[in-house]
C-alpha positions as CSV (number, residue, x, y, z in Angstrom):
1,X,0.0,0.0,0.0
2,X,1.2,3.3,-0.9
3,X,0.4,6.6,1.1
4,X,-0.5,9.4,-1.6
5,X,-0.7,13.4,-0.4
6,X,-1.8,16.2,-2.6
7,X,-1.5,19.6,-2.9
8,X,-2.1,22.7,-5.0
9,X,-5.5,23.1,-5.0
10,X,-7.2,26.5,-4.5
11,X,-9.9,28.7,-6.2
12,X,-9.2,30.6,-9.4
13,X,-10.9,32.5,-12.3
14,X,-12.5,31.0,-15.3
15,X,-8.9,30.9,-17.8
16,X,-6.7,30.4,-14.9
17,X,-4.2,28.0,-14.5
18,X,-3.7,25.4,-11.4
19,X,-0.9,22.3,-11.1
20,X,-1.4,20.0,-8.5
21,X,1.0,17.3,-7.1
22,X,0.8,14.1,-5.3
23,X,3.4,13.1,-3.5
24,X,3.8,9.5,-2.8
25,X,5.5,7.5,0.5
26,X,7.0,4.8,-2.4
27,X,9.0,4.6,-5.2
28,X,6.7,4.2,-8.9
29,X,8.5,1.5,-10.7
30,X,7.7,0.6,-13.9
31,X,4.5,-1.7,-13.4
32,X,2.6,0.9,-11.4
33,X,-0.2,3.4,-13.0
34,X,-0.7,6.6,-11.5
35,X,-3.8,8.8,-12.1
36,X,-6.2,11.8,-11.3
37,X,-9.7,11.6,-10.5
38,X,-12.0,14.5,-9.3
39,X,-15.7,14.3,-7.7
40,X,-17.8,17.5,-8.5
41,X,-20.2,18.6,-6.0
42,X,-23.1,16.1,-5.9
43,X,-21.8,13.8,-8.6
44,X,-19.4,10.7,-8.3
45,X,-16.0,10.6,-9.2
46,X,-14.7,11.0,-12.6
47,X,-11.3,10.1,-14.1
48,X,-9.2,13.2,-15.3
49,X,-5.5,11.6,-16.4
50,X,-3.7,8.5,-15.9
51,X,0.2,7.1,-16.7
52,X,1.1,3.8,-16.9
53,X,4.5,2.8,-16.0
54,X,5.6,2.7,-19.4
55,X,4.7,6.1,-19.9
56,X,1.4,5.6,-21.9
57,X,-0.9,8.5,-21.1
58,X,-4.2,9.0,-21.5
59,X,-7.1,11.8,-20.6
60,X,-10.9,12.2,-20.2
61,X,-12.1,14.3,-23.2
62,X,-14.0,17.3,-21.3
63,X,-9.6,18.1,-20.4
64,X,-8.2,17.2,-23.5
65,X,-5.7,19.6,-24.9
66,X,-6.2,21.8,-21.3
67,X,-4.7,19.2,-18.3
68,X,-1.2,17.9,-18.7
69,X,-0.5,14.9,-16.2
70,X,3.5,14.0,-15.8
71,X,5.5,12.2,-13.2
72,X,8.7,12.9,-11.5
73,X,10.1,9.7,-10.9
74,X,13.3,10.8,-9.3
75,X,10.7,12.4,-6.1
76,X,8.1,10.2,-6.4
77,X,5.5,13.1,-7.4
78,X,2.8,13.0,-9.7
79,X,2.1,16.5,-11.1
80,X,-1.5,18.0,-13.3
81,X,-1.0,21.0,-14.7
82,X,-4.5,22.3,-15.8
83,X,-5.3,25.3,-17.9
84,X,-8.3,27.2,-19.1
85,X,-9.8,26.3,-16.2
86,X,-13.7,26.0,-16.3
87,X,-16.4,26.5,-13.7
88,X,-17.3,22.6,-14.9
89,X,-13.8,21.8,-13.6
90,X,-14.6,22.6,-9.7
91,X,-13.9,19.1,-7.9
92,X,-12.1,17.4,-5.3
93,X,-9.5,15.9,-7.4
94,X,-7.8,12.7,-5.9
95,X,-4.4,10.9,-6.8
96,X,-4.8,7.3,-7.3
97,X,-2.1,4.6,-7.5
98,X,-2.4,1.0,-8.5
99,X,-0.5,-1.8,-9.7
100,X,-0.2,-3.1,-13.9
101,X,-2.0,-0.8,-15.6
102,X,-4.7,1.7,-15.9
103,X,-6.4,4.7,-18.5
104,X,-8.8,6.7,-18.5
105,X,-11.3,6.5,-21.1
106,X,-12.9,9.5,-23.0
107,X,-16.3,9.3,-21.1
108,X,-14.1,10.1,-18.1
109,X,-14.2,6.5,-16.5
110,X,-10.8,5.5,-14.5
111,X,-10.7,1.9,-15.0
112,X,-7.7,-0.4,-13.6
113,X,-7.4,-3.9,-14.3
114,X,-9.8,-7.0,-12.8
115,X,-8.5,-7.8,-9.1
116,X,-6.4,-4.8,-8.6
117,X,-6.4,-2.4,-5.7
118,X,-6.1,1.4,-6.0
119,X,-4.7,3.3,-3.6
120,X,-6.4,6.9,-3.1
121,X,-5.1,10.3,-1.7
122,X,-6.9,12.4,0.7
123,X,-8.1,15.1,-2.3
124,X,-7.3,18.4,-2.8
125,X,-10.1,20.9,-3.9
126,X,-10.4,22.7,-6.7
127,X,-12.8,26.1,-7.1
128,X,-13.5,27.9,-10.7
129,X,-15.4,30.6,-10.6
130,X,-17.2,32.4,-14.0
C-alpha cells in the first residue's frame, strides 16, 4: 500500500491555470499506474488523467488539450497541470495509485485492471469561478 498526499488546489478565475502534485511514501516503478480523478459537488467521481508505467498517457475528453498529467520519478511526485480552467472543472481531485495498468477513457471512466487495488489520496479541492 502506498500513502498518496496532494497539494495545490485552490480557487481561481475562469482561464486560470492550477498544477497539482501528489506526493507519494514509495517509489513508482515501472509496473505501477498513477492517475487523477476529481468528484464534483453532488456527482461521483470521474477520471481526469492517468500514466502507466511505461509512460502511456491517457485523458478524459472534457480536459483534453487543457490538463497535462507528468510524473517525477526521481521524487516520487505526480504533477496535473490544468489550464483554461472552467467552472465545470470545480472538484475534489484525488491521486490514485495502482499496480499493472490503468487509463482513463474519453467518457471520463478511470478503470484499472480486474483484481487490482487502488490506492487513493486524501483530495485536494479545486474552485473555478465564472
Amino acid at each position: 500500500q502506498v500513502q498518496l498526499v496532494e497539494s495545490g488546489g485552490g480557487s481561481v478565475q475562469a482561464g486560470g491555470s492550477l498544477r497539482l502534485s501528489c506526493a507519494s511514501s514509495k517509489s513508482t516503478p515501472s509496473s505501477s499506474c498513477m492517475g487523477w480523478v476529481r468528484q464534483p459537488p453532488g456527482k461521483g467521481r470521474e477520471g481526469v488523467a492517468a500514466i502507466d508505467g511505461a509512460g502511456t498517457i491517457r485523458y478524459a475528453g472534457s480536459v483534453k488539450g487543457r490538463f497535462t498529467i507528468s510524473q517525477d520519478n526521481a521524487k516520487n511526485t505526480l504533477h496535473l497541470q490544468m489550464n483554461s480552467l472552467k467552472p465545470e472543472d470545480t472538484a475534489v481531485y484525488y491521486c490514485a495509485a495502482t499496480w499493472g495498468g490503468c487509463w482513463v477513457t474519453d467518457d471520463g471512466t478511470f478503470a484499472v485492471l480486474p483484481g487490482r487495488g487502488i490506492d487513493w489520496g486524501q483530495g485536494t479541492q479545486v474552485t473555478v469561478s465564472s
